[in-house]
C-alpha positions as CSV (number, residue, x, y, z in Angstrom):
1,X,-34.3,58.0,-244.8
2,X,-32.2,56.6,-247.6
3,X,-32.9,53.5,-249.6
4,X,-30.3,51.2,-248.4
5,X,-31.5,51.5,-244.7
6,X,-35.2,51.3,-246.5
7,X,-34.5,48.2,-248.2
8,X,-32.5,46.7,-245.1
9,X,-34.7,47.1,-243.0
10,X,-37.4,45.3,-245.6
11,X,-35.0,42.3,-246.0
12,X,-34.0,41.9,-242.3
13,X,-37.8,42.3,-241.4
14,X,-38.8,39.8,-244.3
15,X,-36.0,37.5,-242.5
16,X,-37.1,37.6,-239.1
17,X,-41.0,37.3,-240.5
18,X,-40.0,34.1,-242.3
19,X,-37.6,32.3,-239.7
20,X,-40.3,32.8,-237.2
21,X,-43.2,31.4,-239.3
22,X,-40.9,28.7,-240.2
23,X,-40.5,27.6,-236.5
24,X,-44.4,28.3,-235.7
25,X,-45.5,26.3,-238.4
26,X,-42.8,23.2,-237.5
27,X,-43.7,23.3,-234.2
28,X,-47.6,23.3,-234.1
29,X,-46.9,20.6,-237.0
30,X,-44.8,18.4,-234.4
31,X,-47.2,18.7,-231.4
32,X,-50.2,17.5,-234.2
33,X,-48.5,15.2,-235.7
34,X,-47.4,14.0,-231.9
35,X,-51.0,13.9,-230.8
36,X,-52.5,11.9,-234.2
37,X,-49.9,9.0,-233.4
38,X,-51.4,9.1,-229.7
39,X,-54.5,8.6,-231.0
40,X,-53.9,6.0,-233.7
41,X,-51.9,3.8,-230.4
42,X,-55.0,4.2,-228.3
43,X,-57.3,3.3,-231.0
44,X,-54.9,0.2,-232.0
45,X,-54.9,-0.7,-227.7
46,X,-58.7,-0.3,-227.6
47,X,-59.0,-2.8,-231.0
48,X,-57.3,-5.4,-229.3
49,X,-58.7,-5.7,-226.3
50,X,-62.4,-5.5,-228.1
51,X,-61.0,-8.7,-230.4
């Protein structure tokens, strides 16, 4: 095996590797960051109805 298919296969790997954290990490962040506002509405419905 030569070094440019060594190295190519390291970079496209390394690629892949990154786009998929990048879209793991945004989407777990959405669907928390979906369910806190959820929360915070309840908890602001529940306030007033307790005033």
């Amino acid at each position: 095996m030569n070094l440019r298919l060594f190295w190519s296969i390291l970079f496209f790997g390394g690629l892949i590797w990154y786009v998929f954290t990048i879209f793991h990490v945004g989407i777990k962040g959405f669907e928390d960051v979906k369910q806190m506002l959820l929360n915070i509405t309840k908890n602001n419905k529940n306030k007033k109805t307790n005033e």
